[in-house]
C-alpha positions as CSV (number, residue, x, y, z in Angstrom):
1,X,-20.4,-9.7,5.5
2,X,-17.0,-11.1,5.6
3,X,-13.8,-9.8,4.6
4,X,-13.3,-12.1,1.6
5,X,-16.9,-11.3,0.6
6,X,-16.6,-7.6,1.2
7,X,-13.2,-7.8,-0.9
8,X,-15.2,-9.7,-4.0
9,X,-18.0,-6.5,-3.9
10,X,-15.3,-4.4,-4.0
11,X,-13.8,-6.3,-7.2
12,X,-16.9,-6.7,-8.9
13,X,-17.9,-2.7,-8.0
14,X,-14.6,-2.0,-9.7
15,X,-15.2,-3.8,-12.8
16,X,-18.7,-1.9,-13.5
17,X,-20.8,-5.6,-13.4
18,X,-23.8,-6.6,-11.9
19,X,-24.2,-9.9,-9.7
20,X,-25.8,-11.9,-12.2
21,X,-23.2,-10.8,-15.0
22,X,-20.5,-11.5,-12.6
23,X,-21.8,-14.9,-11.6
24,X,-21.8,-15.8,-14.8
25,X,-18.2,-15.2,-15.5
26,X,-17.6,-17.5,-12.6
27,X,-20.1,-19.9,-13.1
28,X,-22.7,-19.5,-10.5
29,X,-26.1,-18.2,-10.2
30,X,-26.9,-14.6,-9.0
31,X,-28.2,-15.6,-5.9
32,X,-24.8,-17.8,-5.5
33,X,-22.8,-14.4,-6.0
34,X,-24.4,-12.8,-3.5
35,X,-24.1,-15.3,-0.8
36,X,-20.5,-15.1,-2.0
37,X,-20.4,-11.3,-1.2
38,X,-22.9,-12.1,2.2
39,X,-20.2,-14.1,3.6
40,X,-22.6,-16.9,3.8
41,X,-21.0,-19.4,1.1
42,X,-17.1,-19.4,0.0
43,X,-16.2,-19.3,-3.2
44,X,-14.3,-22.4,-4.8
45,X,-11.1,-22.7,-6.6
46,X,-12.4,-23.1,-10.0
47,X,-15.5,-19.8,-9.2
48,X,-11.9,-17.5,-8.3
49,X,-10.0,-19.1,-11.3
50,X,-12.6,-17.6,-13.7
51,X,-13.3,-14.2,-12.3
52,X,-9.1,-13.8,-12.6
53,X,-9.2,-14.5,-16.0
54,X,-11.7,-11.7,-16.5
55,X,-9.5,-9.1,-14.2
56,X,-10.6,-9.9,-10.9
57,X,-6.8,-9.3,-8.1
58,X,-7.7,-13.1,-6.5
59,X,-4.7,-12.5,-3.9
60,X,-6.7,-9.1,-2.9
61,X,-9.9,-10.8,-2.2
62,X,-8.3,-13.4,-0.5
63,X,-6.0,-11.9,1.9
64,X,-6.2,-8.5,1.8
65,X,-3.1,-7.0,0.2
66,X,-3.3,-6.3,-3.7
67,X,-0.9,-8.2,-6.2
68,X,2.0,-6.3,-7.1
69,X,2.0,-4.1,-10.5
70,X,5.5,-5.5,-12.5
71,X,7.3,-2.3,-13.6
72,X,7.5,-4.3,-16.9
73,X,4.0,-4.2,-18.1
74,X,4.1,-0.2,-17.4
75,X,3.2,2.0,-20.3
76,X,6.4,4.9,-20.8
77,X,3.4,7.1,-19.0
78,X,2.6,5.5,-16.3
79,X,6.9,5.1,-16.0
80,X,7.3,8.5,-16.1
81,X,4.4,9.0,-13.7
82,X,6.1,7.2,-11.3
């Protein structure tokens, strides 16, 4: 499985849907998904565009490192938290 792949199974995982829901959302067909998460197809532009708009940290299943939380969109508990 590649990294990218591995990342989007971890993404999906962390969301709470299945292949076929989550191919959906991006446009594909369950068995597309999964070669997505197989590491045997990439996922295109307009596949990672639509899974972001439904929550999905593109930059983390891209590269690796998670997108930065802005300290403005912080509740007053999650600020104090910190």
């Amino acid at each position: 499985m590649s990294e990218i792949g591995s990342r989007l199974r971890q993404e999906r995982e962390r969301l709470g849907l299945s292949h076929k829901v989550f191919g959906e959302i991006g446009g594909v067909e369950a068995n597309a998904q999964g070669k997505y998460e197989h590491g045997d197809r990439a996922p295109k532009a307009d596949y990672l565009s639509r899974v972001a708009q439904r929550g999905v940290d593109v930059l983390y299943v891209l590269t690796g490192t998670r997108t930065p939380t802005l300290v403005d969109n912080l509740t007053q508990l999650e600020e104090k938290v910190l």
